[in-house]
PDB file of N, CA, C and O in Angstrom:
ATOM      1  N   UNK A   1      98.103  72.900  99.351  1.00  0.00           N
ATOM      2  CA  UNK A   1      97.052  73.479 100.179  1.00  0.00           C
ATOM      3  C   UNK A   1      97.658  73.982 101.482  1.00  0.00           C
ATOM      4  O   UNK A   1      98.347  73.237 102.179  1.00  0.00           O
ATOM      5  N   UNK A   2      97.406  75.222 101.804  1.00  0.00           N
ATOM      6  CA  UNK A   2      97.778  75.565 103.024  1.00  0.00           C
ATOM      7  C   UNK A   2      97.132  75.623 104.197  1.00  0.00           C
ATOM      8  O   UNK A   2      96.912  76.815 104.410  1.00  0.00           O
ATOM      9  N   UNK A   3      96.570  74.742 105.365  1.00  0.00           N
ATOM     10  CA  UNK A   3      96.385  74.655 106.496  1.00  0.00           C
ATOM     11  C   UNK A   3      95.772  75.923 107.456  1.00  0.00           C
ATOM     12  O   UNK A   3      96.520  76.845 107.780  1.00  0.00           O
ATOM     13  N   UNK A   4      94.606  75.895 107.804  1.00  0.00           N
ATOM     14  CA  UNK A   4      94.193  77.600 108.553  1.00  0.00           C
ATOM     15  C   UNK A   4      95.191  77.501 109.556  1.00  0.00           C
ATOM     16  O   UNK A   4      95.738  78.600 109.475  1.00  0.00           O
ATOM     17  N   UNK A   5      95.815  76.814 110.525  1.00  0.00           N
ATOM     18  CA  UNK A   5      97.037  76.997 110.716  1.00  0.00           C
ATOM     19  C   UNK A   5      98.123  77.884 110.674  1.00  0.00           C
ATOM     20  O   UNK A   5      98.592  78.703 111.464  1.00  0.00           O
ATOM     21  N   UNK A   6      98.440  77.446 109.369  1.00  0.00           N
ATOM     22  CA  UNK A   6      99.605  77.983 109.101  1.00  0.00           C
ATOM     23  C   UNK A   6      98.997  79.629 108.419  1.00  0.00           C
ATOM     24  O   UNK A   6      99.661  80.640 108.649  1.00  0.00           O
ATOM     25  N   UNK A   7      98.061  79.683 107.823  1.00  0.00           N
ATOM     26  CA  UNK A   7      97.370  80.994 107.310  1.00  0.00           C
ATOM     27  C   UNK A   7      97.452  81.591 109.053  1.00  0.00           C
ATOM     28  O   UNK A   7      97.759  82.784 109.059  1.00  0.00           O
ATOM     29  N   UNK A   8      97.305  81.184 110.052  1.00  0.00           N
ATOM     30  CA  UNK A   8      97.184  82.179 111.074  1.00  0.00           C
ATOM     31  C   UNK A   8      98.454  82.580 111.947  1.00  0.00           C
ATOM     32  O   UNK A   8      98.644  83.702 112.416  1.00  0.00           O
ATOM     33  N   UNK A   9      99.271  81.504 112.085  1.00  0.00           N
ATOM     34  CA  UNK A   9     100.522  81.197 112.256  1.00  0.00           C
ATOM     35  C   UNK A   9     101.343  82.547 111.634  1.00  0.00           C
ATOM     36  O   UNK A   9     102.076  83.263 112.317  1.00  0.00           O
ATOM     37  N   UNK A  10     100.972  82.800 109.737  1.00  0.00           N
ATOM     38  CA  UNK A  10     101.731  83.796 109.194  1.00  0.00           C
ATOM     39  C   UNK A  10     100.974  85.293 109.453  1.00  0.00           C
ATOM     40  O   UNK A  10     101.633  86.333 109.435  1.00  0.00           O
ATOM     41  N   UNK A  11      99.576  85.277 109.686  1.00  0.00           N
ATOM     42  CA  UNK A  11      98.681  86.849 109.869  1.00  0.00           C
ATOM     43  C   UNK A  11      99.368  87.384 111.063  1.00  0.00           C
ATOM     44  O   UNK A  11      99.796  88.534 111.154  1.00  0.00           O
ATOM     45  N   UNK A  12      99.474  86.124 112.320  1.00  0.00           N
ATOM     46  CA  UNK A  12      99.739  86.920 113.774  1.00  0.00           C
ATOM     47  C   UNK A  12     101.305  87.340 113.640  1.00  0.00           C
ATOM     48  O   UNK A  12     101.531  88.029 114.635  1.00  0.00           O
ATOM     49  N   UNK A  13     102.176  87.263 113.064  1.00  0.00           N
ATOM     50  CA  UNK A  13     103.474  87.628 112.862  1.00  0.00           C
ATOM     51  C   UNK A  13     103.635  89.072 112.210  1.00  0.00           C
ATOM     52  O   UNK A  13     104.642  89.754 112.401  1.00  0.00           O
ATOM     53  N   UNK A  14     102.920  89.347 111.686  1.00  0.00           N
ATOM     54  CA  UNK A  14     102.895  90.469 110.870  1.00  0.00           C
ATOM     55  C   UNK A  14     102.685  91.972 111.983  1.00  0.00           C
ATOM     56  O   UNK A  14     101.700  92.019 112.720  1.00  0.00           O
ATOM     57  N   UNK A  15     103.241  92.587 111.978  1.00  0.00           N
ATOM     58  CA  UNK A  15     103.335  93.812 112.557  1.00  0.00           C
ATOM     59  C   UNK A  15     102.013  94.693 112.803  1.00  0.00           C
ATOM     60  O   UNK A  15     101.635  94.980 113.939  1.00  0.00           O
ATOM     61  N   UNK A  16     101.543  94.976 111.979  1.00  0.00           N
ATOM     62  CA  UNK A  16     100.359  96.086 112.332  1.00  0.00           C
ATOM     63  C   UNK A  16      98.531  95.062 112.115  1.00  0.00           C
ATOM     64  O   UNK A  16      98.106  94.060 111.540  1.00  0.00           O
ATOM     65  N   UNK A  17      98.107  95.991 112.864  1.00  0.00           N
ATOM     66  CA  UNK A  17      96.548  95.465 113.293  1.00  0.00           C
ATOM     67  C   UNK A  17      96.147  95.307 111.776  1.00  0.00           C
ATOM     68  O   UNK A  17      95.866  94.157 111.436  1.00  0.00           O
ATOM     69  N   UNK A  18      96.066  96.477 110.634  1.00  0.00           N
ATOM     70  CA  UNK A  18      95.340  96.842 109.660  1.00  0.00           C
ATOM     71  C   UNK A  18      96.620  95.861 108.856  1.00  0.00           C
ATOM     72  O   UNK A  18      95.981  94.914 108.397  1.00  0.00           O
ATOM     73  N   UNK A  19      97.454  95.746 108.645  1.00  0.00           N
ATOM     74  CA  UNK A  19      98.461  94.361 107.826  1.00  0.00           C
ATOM     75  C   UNK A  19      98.116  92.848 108.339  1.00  0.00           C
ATOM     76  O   UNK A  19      98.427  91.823 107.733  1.00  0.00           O
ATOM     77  N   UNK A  20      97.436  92.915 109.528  1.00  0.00           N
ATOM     78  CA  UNK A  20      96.686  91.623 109.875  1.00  0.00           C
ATOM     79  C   UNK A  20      95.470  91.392 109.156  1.00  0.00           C
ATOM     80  O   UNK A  20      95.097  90.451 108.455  1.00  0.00           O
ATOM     81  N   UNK A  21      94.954  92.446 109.488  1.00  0.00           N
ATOM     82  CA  UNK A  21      93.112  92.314 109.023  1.00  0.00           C
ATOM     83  C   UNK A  21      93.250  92.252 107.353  1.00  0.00           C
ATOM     84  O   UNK A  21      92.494  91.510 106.727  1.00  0.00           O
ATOM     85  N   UNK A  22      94.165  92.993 106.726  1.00  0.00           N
ATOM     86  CA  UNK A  22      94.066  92.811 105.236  1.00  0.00           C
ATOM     87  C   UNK A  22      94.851  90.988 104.810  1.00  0.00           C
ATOM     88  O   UNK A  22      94.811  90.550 103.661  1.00  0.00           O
ATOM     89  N   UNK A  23      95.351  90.369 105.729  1.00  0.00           N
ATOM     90  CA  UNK A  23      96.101  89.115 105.099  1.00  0.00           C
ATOM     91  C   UNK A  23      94.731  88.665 105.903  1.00  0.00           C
ATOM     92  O   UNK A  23      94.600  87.541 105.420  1.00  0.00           O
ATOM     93  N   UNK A  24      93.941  88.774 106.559  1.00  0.00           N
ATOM     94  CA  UNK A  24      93.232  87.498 106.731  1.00  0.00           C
ATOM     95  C   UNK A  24      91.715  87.755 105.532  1.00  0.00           C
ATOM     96  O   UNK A  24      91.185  86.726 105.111  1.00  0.00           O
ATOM     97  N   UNK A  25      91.182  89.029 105.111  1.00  0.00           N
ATOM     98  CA  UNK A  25      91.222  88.978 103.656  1.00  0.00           C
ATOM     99  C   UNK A  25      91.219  88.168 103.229  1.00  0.00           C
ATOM    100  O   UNK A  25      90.274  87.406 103.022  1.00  0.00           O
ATOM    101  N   UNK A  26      92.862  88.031 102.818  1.00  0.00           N
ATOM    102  CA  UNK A  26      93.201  86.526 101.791  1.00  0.00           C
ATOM    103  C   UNK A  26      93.133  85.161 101.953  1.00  0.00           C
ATOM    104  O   UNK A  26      93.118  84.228 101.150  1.00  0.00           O
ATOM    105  N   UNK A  27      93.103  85.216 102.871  1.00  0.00           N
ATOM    106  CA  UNK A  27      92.757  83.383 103.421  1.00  0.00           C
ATOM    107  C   UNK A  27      91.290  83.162 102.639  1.00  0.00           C
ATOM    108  O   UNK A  27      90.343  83.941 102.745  1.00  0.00           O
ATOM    109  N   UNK A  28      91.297  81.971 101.854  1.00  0.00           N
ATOM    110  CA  UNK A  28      89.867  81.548 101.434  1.00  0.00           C
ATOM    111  C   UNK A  28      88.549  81.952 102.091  1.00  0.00           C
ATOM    112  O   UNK A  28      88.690  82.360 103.244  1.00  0.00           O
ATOM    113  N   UNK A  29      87.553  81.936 101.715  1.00  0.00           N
ATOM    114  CA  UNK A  29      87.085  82.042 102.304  1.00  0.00           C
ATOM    115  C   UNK A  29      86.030  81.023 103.545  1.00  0.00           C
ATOM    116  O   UNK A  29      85.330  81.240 104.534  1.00  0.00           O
ATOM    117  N   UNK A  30      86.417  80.025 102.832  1.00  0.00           N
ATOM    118  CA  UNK A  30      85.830  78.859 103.352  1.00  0.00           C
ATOM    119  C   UNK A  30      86.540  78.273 104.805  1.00  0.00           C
ATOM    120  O   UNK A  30      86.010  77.611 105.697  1.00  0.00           O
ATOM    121  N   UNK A  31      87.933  78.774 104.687  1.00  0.00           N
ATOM    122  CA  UNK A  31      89.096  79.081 106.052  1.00  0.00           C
ATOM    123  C   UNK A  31      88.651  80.330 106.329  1.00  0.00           C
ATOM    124  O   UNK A  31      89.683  80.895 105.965  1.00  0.00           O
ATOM    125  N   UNK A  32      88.148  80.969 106.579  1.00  0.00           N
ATOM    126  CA  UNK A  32      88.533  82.508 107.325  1.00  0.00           C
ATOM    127  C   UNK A  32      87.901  82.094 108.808  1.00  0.00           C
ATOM    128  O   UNK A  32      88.490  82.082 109.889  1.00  0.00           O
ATOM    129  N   UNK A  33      87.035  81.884 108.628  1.00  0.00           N
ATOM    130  CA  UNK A  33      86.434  82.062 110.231  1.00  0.00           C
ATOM    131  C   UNK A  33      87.347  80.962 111.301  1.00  0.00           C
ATOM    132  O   UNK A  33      87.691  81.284 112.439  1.00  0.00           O
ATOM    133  N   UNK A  34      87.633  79.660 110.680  1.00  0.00           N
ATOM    134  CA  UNK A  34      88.692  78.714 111.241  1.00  0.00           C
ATOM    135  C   UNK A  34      89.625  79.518 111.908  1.00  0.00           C
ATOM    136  O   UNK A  34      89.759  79.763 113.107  1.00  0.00           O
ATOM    137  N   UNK A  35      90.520  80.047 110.481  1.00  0.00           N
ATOM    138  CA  UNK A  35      91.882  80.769 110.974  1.00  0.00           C
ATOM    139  C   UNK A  35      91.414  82.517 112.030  1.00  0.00           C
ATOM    140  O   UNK A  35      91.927  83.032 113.024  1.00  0.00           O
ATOM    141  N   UNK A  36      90.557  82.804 111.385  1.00  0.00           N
ATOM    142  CA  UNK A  36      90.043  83.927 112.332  1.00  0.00           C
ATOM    143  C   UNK A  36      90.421  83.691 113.985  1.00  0.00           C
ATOM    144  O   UNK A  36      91.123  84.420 114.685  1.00  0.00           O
ATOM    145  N   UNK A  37      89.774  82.521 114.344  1.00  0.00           N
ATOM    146  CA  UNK A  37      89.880  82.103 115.427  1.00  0.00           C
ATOM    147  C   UNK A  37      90.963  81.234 116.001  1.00  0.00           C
ATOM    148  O   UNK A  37      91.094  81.118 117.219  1.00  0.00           O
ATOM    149  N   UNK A  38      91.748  80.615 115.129  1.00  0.00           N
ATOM    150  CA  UNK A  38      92.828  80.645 115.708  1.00  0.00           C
ATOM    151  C   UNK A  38      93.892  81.722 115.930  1.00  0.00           C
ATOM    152  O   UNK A  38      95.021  81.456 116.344  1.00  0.00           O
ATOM    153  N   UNK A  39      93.563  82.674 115.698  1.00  0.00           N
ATOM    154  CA  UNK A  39      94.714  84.113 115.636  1.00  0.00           C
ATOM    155  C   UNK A  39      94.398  84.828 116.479  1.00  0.00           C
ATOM    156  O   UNK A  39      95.165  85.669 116.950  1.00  0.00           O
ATOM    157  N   UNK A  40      92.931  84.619 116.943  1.00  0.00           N
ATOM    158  CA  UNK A  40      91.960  85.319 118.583  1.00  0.00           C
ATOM    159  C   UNK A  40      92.562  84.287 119.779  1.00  0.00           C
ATOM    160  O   UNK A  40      92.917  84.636 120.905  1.00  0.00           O
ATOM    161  N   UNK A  41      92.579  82.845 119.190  1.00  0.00           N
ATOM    162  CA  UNK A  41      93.337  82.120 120.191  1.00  0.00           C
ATOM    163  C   UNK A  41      94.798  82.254 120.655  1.00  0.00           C
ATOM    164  O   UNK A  41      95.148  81.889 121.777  1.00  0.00           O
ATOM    165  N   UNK A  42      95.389  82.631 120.019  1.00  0.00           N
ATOM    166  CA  UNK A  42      96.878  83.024 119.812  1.00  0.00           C
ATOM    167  C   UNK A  42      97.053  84.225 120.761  1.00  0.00           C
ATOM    168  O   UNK A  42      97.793  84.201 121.744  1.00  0.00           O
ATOM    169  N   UNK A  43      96.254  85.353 120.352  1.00  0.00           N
ATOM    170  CA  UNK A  43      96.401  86.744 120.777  1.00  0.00           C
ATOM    171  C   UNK A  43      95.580  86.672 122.708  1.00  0.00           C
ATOM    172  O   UNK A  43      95.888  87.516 123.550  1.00  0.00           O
ATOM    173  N   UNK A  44      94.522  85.440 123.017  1.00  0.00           N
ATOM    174  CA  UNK A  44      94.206  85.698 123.781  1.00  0.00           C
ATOM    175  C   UNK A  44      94.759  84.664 124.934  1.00  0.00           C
ATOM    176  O   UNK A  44      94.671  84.683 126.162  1.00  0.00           O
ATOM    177  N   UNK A  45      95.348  83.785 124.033  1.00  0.00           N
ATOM    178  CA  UNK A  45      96.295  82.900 125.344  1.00  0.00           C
ATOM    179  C   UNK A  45      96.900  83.200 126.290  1.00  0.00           C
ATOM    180  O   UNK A  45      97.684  84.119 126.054  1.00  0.00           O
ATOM    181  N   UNK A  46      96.918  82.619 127.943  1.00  0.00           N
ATOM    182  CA  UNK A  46      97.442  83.158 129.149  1.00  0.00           C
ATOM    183  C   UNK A  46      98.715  83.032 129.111  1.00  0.00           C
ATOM    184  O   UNK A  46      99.262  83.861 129.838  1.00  0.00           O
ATOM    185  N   UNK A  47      99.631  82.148 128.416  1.00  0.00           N
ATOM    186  CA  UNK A  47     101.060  82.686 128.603  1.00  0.00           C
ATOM    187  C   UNK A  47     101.754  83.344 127.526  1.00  0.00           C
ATOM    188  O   UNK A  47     102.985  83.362 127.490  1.00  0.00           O
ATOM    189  N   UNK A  48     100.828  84.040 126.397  1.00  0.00           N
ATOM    190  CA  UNK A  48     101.554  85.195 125.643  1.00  0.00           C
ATOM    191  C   UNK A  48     101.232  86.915 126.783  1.00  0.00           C
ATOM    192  O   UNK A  48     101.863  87.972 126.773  1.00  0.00           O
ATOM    193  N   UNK A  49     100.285  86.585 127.431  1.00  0.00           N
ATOM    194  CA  UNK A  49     100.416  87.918 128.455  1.00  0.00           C
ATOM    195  C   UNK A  49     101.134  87.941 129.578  1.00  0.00           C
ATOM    196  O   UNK A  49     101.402  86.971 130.287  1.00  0.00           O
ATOM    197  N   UNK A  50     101.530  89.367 129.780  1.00  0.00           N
ATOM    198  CA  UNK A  50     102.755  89.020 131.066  1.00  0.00           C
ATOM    199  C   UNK A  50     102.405  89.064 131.894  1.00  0.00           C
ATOM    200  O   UNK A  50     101.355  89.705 131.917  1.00  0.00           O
ATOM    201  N   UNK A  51     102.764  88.623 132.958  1.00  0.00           N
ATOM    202  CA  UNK A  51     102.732  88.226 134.499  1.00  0.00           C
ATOM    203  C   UNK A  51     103.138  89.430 135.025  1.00  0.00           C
ATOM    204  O   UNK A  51     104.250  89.896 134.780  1.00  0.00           O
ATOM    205  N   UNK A  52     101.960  90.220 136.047  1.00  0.00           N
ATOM    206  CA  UNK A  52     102.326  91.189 136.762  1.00  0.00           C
ATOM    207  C   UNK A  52     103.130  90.921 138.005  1.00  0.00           C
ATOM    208  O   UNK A  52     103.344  91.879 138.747  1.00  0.00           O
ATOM    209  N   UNK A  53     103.737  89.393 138.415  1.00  0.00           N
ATOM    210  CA  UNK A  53     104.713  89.405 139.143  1.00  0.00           C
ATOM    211  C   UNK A  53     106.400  89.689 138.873  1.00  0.00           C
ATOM    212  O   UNK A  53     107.193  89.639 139.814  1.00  0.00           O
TER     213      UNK A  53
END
């Protein structure tokens, strides 16, 4: 069994917006909204954005 985790862990690595949105698709569906949101958490965390100092 694979972990929404790790299902989001492998979507946010992937290069393009539309190669994201089609692997999260594949995540079960009973995980999607889980991992959905961990990959919004990922993308919207304060120290993956850069510091305008």
């Amino acid at each position: 069994m694979t972990w929404p985790r790790e299902y989001a862990r492998q979507i946010v690595a992937l290069p393009t917006r539309e190669q994201r949105n089609a692997a999260l698709l594949d995540v079960p569906e009973h995980l999607r909204e889980l991992t959905k949101r961990h990959c919004l958490n990922y993308w919207n965390h304060p120290k993956r954005k850069q510091s305008s100092t």
